[in-house]
Structure formats: C-alpha cells, structure tokens
N, C-alpha and C positions, 0 to 999 in steps of 0.2 A: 806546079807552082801558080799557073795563071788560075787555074782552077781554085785556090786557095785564097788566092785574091779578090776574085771573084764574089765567093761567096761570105768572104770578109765582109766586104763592101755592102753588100745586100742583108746582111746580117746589122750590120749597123743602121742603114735605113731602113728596118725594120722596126729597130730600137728607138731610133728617131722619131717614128713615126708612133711607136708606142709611149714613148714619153707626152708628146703633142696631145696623144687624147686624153692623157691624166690631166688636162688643163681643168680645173676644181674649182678657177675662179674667173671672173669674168666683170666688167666696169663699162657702165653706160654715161654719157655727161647730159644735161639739155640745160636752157634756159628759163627762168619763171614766164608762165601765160603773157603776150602784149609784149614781149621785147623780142621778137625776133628780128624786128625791123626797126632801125634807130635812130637819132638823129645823130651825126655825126658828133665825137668828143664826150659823150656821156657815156657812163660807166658802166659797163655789162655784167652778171653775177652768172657765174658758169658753177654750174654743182654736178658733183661725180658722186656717182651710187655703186657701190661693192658689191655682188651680189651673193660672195659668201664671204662677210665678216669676219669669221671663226679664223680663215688662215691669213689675218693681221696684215693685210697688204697695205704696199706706202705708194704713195702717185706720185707723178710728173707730170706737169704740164706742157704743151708744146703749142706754139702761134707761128702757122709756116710753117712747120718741119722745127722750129728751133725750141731749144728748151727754155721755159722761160723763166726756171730757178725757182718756181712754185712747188711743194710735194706737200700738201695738204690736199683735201677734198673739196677744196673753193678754189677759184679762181677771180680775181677782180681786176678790171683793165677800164681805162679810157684810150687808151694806145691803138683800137684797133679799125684799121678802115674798112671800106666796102668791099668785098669779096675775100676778104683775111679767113685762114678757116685755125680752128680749133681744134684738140685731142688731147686724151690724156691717155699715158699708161699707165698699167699697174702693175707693182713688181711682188713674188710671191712665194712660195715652198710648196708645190704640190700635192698630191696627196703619195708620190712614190719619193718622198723627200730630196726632191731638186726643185734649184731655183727655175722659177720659170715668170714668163710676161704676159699679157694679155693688154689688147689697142680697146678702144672705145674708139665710138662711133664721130664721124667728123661734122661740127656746122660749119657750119659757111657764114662771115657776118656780113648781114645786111646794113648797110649806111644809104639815110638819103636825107637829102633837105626838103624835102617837100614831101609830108607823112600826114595824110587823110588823119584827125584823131577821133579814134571809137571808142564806147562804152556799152556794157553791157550790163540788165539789170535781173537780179536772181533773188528768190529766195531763200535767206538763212535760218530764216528759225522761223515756227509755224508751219499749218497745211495750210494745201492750200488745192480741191475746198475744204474748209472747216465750219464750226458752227459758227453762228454769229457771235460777235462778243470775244473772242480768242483772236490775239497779238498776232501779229505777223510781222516779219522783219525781212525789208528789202536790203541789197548791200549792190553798191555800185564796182566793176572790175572795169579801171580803161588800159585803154591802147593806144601808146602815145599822148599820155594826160600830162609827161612834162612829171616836175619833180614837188610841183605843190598843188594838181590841181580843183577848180572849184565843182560845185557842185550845188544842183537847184533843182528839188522834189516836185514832185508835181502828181496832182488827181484828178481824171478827169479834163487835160490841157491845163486845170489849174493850178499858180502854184501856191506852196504851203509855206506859211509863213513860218520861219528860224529855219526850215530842214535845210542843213544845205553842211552837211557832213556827209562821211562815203555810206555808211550806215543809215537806214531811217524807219521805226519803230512805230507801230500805231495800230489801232483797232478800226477794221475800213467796212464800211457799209458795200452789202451785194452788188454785184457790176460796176463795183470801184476796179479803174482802170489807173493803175502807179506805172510814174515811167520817172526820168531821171535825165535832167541838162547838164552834162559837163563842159567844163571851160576847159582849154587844156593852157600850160604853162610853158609846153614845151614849145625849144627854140626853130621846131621846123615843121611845127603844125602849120600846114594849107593844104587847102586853098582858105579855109577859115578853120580859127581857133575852137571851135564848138560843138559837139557830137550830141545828138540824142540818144535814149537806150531805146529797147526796147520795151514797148507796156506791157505790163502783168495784170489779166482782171482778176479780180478777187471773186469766188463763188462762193455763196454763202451754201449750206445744206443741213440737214438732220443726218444724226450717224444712228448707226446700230453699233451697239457694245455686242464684240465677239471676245471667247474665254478659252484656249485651251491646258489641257493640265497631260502635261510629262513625268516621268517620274526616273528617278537615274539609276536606279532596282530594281525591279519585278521581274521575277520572282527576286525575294531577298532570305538571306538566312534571319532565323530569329536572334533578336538585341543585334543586329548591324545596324550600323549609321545609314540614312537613304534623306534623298534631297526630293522634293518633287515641286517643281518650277510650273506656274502657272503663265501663261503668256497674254496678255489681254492689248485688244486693238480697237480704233474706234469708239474711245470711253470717254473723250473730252477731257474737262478740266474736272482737277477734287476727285477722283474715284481713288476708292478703296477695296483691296483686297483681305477676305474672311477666310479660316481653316476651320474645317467641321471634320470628325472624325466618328463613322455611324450618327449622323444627327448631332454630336452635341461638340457644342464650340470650343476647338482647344484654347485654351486660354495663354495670352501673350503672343497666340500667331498670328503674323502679317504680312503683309507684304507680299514680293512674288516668290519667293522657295518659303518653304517650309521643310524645317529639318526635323528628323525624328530618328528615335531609336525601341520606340516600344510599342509600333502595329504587330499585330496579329493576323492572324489567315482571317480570308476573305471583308476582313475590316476595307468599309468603304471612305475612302476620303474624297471631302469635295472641298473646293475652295468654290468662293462667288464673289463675285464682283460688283461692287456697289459702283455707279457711277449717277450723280447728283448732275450734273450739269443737263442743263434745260433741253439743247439740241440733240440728246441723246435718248431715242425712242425709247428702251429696254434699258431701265434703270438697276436690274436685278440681272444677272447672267450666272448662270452656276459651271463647272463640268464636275467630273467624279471619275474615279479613278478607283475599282477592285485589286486591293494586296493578296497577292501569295505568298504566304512568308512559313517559309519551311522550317520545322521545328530540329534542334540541333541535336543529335547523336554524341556521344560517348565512345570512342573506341578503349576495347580493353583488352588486355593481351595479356598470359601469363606463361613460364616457363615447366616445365618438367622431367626429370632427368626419365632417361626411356630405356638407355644402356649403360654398363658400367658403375660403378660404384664411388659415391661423394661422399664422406672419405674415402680416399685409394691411392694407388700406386702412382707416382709421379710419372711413368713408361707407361702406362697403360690410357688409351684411347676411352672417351666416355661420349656420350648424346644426349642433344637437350633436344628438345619437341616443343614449338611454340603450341600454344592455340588463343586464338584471338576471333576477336565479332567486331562488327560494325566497323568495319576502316573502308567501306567503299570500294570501288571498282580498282584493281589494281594497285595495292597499297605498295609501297616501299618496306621490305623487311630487312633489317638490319642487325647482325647480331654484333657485339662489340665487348671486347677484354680491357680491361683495364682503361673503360671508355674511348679506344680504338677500334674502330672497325675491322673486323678480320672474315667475314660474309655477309652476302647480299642476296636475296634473293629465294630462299630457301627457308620452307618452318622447321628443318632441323637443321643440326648441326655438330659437326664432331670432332674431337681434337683431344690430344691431351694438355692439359695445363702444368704449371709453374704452383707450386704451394702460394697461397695468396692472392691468385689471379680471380678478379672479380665479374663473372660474366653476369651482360645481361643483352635483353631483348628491345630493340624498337619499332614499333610499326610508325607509319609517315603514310598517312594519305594524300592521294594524288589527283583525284579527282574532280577539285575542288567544289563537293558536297558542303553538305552544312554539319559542323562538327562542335561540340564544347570544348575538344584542343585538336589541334591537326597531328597531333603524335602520340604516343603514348610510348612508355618506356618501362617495365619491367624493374623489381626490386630486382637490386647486386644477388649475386649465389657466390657466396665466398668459397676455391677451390680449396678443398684439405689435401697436398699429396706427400707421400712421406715414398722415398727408395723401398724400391723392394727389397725383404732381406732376404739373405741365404736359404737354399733349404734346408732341414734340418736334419741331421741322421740318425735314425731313431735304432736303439741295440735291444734285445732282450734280456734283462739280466734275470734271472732264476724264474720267477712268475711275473716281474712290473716290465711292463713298457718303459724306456728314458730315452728323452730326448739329449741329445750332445750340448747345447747349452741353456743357460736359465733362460727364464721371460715365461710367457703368459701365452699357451699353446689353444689349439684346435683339432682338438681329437677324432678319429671317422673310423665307424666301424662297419666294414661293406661300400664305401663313399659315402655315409651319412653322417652328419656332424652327431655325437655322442654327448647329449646336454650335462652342460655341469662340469664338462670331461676339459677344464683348460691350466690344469698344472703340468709341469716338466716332465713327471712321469705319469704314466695309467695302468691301474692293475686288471688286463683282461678278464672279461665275466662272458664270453662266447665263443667258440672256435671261430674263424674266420680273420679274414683280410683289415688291416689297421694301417691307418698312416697319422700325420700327422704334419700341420701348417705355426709355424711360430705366426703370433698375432701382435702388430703392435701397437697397435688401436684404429691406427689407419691403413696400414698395406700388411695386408697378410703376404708369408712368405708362398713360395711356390709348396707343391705335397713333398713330403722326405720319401724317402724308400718305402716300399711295401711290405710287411712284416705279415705270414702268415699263420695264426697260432693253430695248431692240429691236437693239442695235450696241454687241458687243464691241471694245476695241480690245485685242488680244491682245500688241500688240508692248511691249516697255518698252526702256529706257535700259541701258546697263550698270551695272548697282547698285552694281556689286562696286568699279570705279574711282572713284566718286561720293561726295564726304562731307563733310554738311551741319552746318556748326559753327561757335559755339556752340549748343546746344539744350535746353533753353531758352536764348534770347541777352535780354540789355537793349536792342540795340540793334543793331547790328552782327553781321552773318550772312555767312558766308564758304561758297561753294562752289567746291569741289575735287577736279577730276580726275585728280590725281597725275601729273601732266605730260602726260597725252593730251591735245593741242590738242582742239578740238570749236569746232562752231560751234551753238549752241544758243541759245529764248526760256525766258527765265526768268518766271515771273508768280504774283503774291502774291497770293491770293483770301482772302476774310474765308467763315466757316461758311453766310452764304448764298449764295456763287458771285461775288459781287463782287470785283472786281476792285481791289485797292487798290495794286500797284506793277507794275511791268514793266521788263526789262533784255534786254539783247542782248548775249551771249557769240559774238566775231566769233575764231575761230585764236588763242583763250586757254584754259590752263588752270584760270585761276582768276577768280573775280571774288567780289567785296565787297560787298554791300546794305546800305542806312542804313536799318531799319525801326523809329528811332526817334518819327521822328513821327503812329507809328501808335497806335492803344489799345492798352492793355495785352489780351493774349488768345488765343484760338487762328489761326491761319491754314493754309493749304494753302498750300504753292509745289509748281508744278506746273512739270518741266523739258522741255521738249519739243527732239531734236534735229532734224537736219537731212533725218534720215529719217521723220521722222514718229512715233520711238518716243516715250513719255514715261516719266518716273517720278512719281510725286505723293506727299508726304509732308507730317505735322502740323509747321509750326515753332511753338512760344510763347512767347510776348514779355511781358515781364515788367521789374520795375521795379527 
C-alpha cells in the first residue's frame, strides 16, 4: 500500500512538472526610455508584451503584491512612491489545454525630488555622412523634461533662429556640429532646470552607387511567375532603376523587382541604376543576372487491357497494364474505379468488375520537375460484364450436333473455334472431338460435354423436293415432297435425343403431324428414307 502511494505521489509530480514545461506563453512589462526615475506624483505608463499572442491571454496587474484591478496591457498610475515595485500576470490555455499563468519581470519605482534633467540628440531621418545638399533630421529624447518641455537648436555653439521644437530639420554644411538645449518643466529638476545634448557633426562626402540583383527562381520552370529584386545603396537623391532583357529595355519596368513570366534559357537580365545626384561618383551601375529556365514536359500515360476479356464474365478476374513517359522521378501511380481509388503503386492491375465500372489510370508527379500538368489521367474504360451462363449439353441426334437450349453458340472442333459454326445445332463434316460454348455477346458460357463423332453418315435426303411447313408451327406440321411418292420414317426428338413422336410415310407425298400436345420448344425431326439417307432439321412449336 505505502508502495502505491508512493509512487502515486511521484507520478503526479511528474505530471506537474510536465504540465509546467508546456508553459507556451510568457509576458515581460517595462517602461518608455527617461522614466525610470521620476519625480514624485507624475504619471507612470507600464506596458506588458505577450510573447505568444495566438493563445489570447488576459493580464493583471499587481503594485506590492496587490491586485490593482487593471487586466488590460497598460497600466497608468500617479499612486506610486519610491521603491513601490510592479508586475503583472498573465492568464492562459496551454498548449496541452490547461489553464495555466505566467509572472513578468518586477521594477522597482524610482521617486526623487531632485532629478539631474538630460537630453539626448539623434538622428531620424538622413545619413549621416551623406552628400552635400541632402536633409538631415535631428530629434531631441529627454530625461526628466517635465511634461512641456522647451527646447533650443544650436550649430556650432550657435543658436538657430525659430528651431526650438523636439524635431529640427535642415540642410547643414560639412563639420556642422548640431547639438540641442532643453529646458525641462519638470517639478523636481535640480540642481538646474537645463540639460545639453549631445553634438552630432555632420560629414559631408562623395558616394559610390553600389547595384545588387537577386532573383526569387533560378532555375525556374518555363511560363512561371519569378520576381527579381534589385537592391541598390549609396545612390543619393533622384536615382532610378532600368530592366533590360538580352540588351533591349523591357518596356514599363521599374523600379526595384521586376516581375516576369516569359524568360527563356540562358536570357540575360540586367537592371542599372541611374543615379543623377552630384555627390555620387558612378552615375550608371548595372548587375546581370543568367536564367535557367527549364522547358516543361508533358506527361502521358495510357491503359491497356493484358489479360482477360472486356466484354466478359462479371466472376472473371481481368488486367490492365499502364505505360506512361515523362512523369519524373518517382511518380505517384493510381489506378481508380468509379473515380475511387482502389491501387497505388503498381503499372498493373487486376480485379474483376461490376458491369459499368469505369476504370482509369493516374500518374501525379512528385518530383517537382517542370511539367505542362503535374498529373495526368487516362480516358474511362467502360467494364462490360454479363453472368456467366450455364453450360450447355450438347446431344447427338441422328447426324446434327444440338445444343439443349436456343441462343447464339460456339462451336470447336479438336478445341478450335469452327468459323461460321454459331447456331444451336452443327452438322459434323469430320470424325473427331466437338464441344460447344453458349455466347451471349458478352460472357461466353463454360465448354458443354465432349461429343466424339467416330461415323459419318454422308448420305442425305433430297432437300431440294422436301418442305417442312409451318415453321415455326402451333401445332400442325406438314411434310412435303411435291408429288414424289417416297416411303419414309419420320421421328420428333426433343434437344436431348428423346424421342417424342414417330410416323411412317408408306407411297405418299405428303403427310400431317399433330405436335400439339408437346411443350412449347425446340425439336429435331429427323427424315430417314428407304435408303437409309436422312435429312435432320430444327422445328419450333410455339403457342
């Protein structure tokens, strides 16, 4: 049990401690420049900085340890005396979504009645050296200046008549030394109210224009967008930037980028820089820049069935074989059914389908080469599958082959398909092995049984005086020899060799069968005369 508690205990300050490092956000406070020391009663401006934004933290502020009911990112006070200290926290959501805090750092406030006041004098705007003739702009920052105060320019110990704002603006001759007299306002400036700055001489010089040229592409593919930034320094005032492309000037380019979508390989770009100002040695500066711009490929990819048969058996497994060019190192292959994906990976592919299932191929380059499409995708292959049907059982009746039911066969003599050979029955023309496939346009059946014939009988009937009518009949079937007596057996077989009627033709032309009280269906009447010739023909009987 103590064991259990244990390392309960230690499992939780584990957690603790893991929680503590997910701290994600963090707040610092300070004061603007010049007030960290103050005179007593004036207003202090405390600012807190977040240092990650993103997770929306709210502040408190604290004077002493106490809250002082402030939760913005300012704080403003005249409440606070000499050695009072300051903080704030910040409250938050982690990154393992718990509340969590974080302190900023503590001042300390300074109060004193007797505050030395300083000034300090800096350059804002202009170089400095620059050439002669170009502005330059002094700006005064004091310390302890009190809440209005004055201010008195000076060049040279001299001073300048109106300047006497915190700002002062002017075009100064070489070994001009600027400096700046403030007054200060505030109520606990001593031992005097007055500070000097610091003087700034002014150096006059001559510049050299320097040019360089970057480009955000190179190599780039052909027709992409490319930027190329020229950077130029030391140009003075008024300069201008030119684009040349192989020598001749594109027209409307300026400035420092120039954008483009239609360089070419080894096209040379240069930009130049004009710079017109006087103090400026190299009024002309060029650089140049050689494009590689790689010309874009075409990938193509097409399908091809490799196994199996489109149309075919809905149960029956088939393969398609991509072949494709140009797709780059390691392309992405995809093959997809009814625009789903169902492999990856592989230029073939093998399955059986659904009747209607539409397959096709995509290649997806990977490489990020230069391409006319990053994909390409293969025309649909519409699947045709139809059931397979039954086999069929094939009988012999007297000399015909018959298949057991109607439809549109495939005949094979020895296993080779017998052209021409695709009705219900065939009348053998060779001893040997015969099967036979129902076709139904789309899925052939499986082979019926194997019938082997060993004895032709080569004789027949005379056809030509013979004729068997109605056909189909309802009922009533008439055979007729056109007045040639004959003495003939007539016999009705059904598609397995069964025998369902029989008649004897004695020194008659004609005779009459009733094959009403048969099924409706196929049959064979098979005529056999007195010589032993026969004829065999389909009748179907019908309702």
């Amino acid at each position: 049990m103590i064991k259990r508690i244990t390392l309960l205990v230690l499992l939780c300050i584990g957690f603790h401690g893991f929680v503590n490092a997910q701290t994600d956000d963090s707040v610092y406070i300070y004061l603007p420049y010049g007030t960290d020391t103050t005179c007593p009663g004036t207003q202090l401006d405390f600012f807190a900085v977040e240092s990650a934004p993103s997770f929306g933290g709210s502040f408190a502020w604290f004077a002493n340890g106490s809250f002082t009911g402030v939760t913005v990112d300012t704080f403003h006070t005249t409440a606070l005396a000499d050695g009072d200290n300051v903080y704030c926290e910040l409250y938050f959501t982690n990154s393992l979504g718990f509340a969590d805090t974080a302190t900023s750092n503590t001042i300390i406030v300074h109060r004193s009645s007797a505050i030395m006041p300083h000034v300090l004098n800096s350059i804002t705007a202009g170089s400095n050296p620059d050439c002669p003739g170009h502005p330059i702009t002094f700006s005064a920052y004091p310390i302890n200046g009190g809440p209005t105060p004055l201010y008195y320019w000076y060049i040279d110990g001299a001073p300048v008549l109106g300047a006497t704002s915190s700002s002062y603006t002017s075009i100064f001759g070489d070994g001009d030394t600027v400096s700046v007299l403030m007054v200060s306002s505030s109520s606990c400036a001593f031992p005097t109210d007055t500070a000097w700055s610091n003087g700034i001489e002014v150096i006059h010089d001559s510049l050299t224009a320097t040019l360089s040229l970057s480009v955000l592409h190179n190599p780039i593919c052909a027709g992409e967008h490319d930027t190329l930034i020229a950077t130029a320094a030391s140009m003075g005032l008024g300069s201008s930037i030119y684009w040349f492309v192989n020598g001749v000037s594109v027209p409307g380019a300026g400035g420092a980028n120039y954008y483009t979508d239609t360089l070419h390989n080894m096209d040379i770009v240069m930009a130049m820089l004009v710079a017109p100002d006087a103090c400026v040695i190299n009024d002309t500066t060029v650089a140049t820049v050689t494009m590689t711009v790689i010309p874009n490929v075409n990938p193509t990819a097409s399908i091809a069935l490799t196994h199996g048969a489109n149309p075919g058996c809905i149960d029956s497994a088939i393969t398609f074989t991509a072949t494709y060019a140009d797709g780059g190192v390691t392309p992405d292959l995809l093959w997809l059914v009814n625009d789903t994906v169902v492999a990856s990976g592989t230029s073939s592919h093998t399955q059986a389908y659904q009747n209607g299932d539409l397959l096709t191929f995509r290649l997806r380059t990977t490489d990020g080469g230069c391409y006319v499409d990053d994909s390409v995708t293969t025309s649909s292959v519409l699947m045709v599958r139809d059931s397979t049907p039954v086999a069929p059982l094939v009988s012999l009746i007297d000399n015909i082959l018959v298949a057991n039911t109607a439809g549109t066969y495939i005949w094979y003599f020895n296993g080779v398909v017998i052209p021409g050979a695709n009705g219900q029955t065939y009348h053998p023309l060779s001893l040997g092995y015969y099967q036979a496939r129902r076709d139904t346009g789309n899925c052939p059946s499986e082979f019926s049984n194997t019938i082997y014939i060993s004895l032709l009988k080569v004789g027949e009937t005379a056809t030509g005086v013979l004729n068997i009518f109605p056909n189909p009949t309802s009922g009533l079937i008439t055979f007729d020899w056109a007045g040639l007596k004959v003495n003939s057996t007539i016999t009705i077989s059904n598609v397995l060799g069964q025998v369902m009627k029989k008649a004897e033709v004695r020194n008659s032309d004609r005779h009459d069968m009733d094959l009403s009280d048969l099924p409706v269906g196929n049959y064979m009447a098979t005529i056999r005369d007195e010589n032993g010739l026969t004829r065999t023909q389909k009748v179907t009987l019908t309702r």
